[in-house]
C-alpha positions as CSV (number, residue, x, y, z in Angstrom):
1,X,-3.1,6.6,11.4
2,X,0.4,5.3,11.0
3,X,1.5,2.1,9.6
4,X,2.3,0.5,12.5
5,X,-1.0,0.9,14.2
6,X,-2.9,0.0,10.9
7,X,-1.1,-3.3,11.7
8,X,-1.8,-3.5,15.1
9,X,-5.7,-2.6,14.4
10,X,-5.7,-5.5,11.3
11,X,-4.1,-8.1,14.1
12,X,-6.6,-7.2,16.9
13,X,-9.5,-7.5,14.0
14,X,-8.0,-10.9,12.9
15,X,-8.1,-12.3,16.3
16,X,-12.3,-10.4,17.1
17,X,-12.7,-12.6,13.8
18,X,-11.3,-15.8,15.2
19,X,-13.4,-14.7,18.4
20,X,-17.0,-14.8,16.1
21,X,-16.3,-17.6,14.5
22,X,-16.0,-19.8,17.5
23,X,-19.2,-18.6,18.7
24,X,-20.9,-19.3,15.0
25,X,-19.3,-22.6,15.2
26,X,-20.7,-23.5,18.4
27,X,-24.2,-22.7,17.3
28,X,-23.9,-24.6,14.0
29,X,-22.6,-27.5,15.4
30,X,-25.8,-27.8,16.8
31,X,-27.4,-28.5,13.4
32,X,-24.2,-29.6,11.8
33,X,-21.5,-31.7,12.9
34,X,-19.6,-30.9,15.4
35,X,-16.0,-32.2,14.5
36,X,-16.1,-30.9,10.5
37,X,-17.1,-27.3,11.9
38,X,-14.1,-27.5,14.6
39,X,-11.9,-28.6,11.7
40,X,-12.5,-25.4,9.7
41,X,-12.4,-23.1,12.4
42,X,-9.2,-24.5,13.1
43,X,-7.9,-23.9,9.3
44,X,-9.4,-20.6,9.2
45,X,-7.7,-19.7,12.4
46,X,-4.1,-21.1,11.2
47,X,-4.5,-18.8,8.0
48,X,-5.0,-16.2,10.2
49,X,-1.8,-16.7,12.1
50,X,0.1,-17.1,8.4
51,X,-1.6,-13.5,7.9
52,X,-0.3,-12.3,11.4
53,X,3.2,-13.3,10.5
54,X,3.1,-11.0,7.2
55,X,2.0,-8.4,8.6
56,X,4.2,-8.7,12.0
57,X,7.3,-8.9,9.7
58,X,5.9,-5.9,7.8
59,X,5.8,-4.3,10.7
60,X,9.3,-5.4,12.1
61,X,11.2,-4.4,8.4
62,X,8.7,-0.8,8.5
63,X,10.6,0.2,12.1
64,X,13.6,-0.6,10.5
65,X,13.6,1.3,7.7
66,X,12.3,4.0,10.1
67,X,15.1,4.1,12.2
68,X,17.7,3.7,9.2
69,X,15.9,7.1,8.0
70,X,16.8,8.5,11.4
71,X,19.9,7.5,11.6
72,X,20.9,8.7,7.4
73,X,19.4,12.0,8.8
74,X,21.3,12.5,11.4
75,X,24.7,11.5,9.7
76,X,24.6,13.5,6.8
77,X,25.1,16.9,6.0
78,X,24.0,17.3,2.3
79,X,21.7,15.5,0.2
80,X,24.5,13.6,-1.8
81,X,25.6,12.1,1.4
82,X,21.8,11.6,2.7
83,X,21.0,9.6,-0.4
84,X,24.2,7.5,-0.2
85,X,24.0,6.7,3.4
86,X,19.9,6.0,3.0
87,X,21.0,3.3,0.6
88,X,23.6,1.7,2.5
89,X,21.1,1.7,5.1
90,X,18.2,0.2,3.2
91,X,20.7,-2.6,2.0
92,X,21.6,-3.5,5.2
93,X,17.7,-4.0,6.2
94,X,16.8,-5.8,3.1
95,X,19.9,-8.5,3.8
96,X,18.7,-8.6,7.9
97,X,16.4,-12.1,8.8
98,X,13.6,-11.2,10.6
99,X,12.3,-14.1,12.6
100,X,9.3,-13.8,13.3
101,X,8.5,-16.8,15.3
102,X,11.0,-15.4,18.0
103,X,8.8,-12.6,18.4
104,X,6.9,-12.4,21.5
105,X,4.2,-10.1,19.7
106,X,3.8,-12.7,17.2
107,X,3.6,-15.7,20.2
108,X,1.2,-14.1,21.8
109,X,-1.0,-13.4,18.8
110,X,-0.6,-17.2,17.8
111,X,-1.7,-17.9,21.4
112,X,-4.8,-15.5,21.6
113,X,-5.9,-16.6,18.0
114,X,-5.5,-20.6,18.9
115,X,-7.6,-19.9,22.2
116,X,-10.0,-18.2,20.7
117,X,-10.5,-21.3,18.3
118,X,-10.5,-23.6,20.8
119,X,-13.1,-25.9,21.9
120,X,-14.4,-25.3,25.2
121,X,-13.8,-27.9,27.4
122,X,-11.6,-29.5,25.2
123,X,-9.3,-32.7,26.0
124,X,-6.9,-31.0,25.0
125,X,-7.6,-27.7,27.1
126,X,-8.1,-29.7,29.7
127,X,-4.8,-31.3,29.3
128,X,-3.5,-28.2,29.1
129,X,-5.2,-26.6,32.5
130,X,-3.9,-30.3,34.1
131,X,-0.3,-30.0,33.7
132,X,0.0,-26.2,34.0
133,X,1.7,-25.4,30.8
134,X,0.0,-22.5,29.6
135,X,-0.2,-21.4,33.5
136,X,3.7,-20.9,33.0
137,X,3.7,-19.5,29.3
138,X,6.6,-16.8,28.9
139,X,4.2,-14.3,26.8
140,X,1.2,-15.2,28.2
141,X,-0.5,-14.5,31.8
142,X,-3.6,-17.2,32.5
143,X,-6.0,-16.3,34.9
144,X,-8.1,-18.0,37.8
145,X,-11.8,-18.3,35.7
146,X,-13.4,-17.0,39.2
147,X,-11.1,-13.7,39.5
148,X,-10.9,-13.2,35.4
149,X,-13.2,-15.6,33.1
150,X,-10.4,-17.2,31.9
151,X,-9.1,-14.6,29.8
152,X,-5.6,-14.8,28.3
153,X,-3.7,-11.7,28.6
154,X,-1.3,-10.2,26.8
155,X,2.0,-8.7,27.8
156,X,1.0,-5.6,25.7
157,X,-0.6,-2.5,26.4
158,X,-4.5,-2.8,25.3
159,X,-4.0,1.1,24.0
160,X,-0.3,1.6,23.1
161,X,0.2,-2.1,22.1
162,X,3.6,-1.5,23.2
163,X,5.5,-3.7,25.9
164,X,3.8,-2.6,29.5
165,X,6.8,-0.9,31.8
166,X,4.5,-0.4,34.8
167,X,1.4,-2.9,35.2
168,X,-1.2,-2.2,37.3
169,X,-4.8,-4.7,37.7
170,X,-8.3,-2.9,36.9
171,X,-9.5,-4.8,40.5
172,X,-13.2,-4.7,39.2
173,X,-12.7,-6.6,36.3
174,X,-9.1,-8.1,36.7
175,X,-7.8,-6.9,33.5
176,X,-4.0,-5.6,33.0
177,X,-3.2,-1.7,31.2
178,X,0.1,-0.2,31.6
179,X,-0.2,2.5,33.9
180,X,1.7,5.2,31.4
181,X,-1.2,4.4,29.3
182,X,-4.4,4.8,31.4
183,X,-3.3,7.3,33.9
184,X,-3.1,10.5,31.3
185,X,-6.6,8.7,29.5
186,X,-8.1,8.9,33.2
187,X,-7.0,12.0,34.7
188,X,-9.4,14.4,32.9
189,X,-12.2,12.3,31.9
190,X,-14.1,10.0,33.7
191,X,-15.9,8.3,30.8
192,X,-12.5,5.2,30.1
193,X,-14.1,2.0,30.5
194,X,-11.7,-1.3,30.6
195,X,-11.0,-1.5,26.7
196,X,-10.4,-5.3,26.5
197,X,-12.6,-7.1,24.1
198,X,-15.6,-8.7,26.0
199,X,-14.8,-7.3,29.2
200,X,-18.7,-7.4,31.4
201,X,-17.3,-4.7,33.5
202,X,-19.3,-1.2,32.5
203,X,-18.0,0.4,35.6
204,X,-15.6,3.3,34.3
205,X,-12.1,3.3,35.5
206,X,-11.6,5.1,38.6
207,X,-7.6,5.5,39.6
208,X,-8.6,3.7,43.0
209,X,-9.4,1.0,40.9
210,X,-5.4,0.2,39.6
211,X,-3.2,-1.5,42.1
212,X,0.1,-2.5,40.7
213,X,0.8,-6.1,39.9
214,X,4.2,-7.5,40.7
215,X,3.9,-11.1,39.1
216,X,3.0,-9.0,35.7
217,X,5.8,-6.7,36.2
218,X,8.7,-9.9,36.9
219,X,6.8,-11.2,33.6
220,X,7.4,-7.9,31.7
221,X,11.0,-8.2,33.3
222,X,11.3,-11.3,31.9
223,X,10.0,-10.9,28.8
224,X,12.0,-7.3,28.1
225,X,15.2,-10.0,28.6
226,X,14.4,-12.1,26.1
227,X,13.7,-9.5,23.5
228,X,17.3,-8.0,24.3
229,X,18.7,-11.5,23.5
230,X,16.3,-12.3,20.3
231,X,17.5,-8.8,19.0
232,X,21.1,-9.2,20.0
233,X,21.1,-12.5,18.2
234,X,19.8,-11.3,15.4
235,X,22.5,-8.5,14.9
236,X,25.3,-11.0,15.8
237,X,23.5,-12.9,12.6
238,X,23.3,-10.0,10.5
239,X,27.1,-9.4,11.1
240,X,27.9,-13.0,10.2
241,X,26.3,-12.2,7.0
């Protein structure tokens, strides 16, 4: 496994943690009070999104250096000029700000872990639900509880993690894969369930199944757009520098 997806499997494990932890809370509080086990959970939960942001700009500086590789490669001709250009390269990566909070993988990893946390039925999810901002999140899609459980989804692939380019809706359980993704996983086996965490639906997935969703898509539309203006504000800070 490459290093990118040992990140990607740590984040998903961080927010499967924050998951289990609400449900121990709920069950100790109980026996326990209430309020001091919400507090916790809500301090364990924010050093898991202090984690996420390592790792994320780990992750951010790795691709870097990857594509500085690449590009050395490809502009040299011995090893002399290989291991000057890799240099150069590497310099210019070290002195380049990575902001994470502008990241929309690290938003919506924030967003699922904070969720997850959350108290059910909560003033201040209900707050929330009342004046529709997390209904009109950029990163995040919320969904009716009757046609999804309330599940937050993310913008992301569930298998390639990456950015979806072509959405479609699982119509038995509601959930969101980008077609790229689950059309080669489905086309010679018929044993892919829905690979969301907690999903109820054991039905396996069935290409009838996949419609296409256009509010997703104008959401990945958007979203793709505000990368492209995160990362060309970063370069025009990087050339300030």
């Amino acid at each position: 496994m490459e290093f990118n997806q040992h990140v990607n499997a740590v984040l998903d494990t961080l927010v499967d943690n924050t998951k289990f932890f609400r449900e121990l809370a709920d069950v100790m509080s109980e026996f326990r009070n209430g309020g001091e086990m919400q507090k916790l959970l809500e301090e364990s939960a924010q050093k898991r999104v202090e984690q996420a942001e390592n790792l994320i700009k780990m992750k951010s500086k790795h691709q870097s250096l990857d594509q500085a590789m690449q590009q050395a490669k490809s502009e040299s001709s011995t090893i002399e000029e290989f291991e000057r250009n890799w240099k150069e390269r590497c310099e210019a990566v070290d002195k380049k700000r990575i902001n994470v909070g502008n990241m929309a993988e690290f938003k919506n990893f924030k967003r699922a872990v904070q969720a997850a946390a959350a108290s059910y039925g909560s003033a201040e999810d209900t707050g929330h639900a009342a004046n529709g901002t997390a209904a009109h999140d950029d990163d995040l899609i919320i969904e009716g509880i009757e046609e999804t459980g309330g599940e937050i989804f993310s913008l992301y692939d569930p298998w390639s993690k990456a950015l979806m380019k072509n959405p479609v809706r699982n119509t038995v359980c509601g959930h969101i894969y980008d077609r790229d993704s689950v059309m080669p996983l489905i086309k010679n086996n018929i044993g892919i369930r829905c690979p969301v965490l907690g999903c109820a639906n054991r039905s396996y997935i069935h290409p009838a199944h996949l419609i296409e969703d256009a509010k997703v898509r104008a959401k990945v539309l958007q979203q793709m757009a505000e990368e492209a203006e995160v990362d060309a504000t970063s370069e025009e800070d990087e050339d300030d520098d």
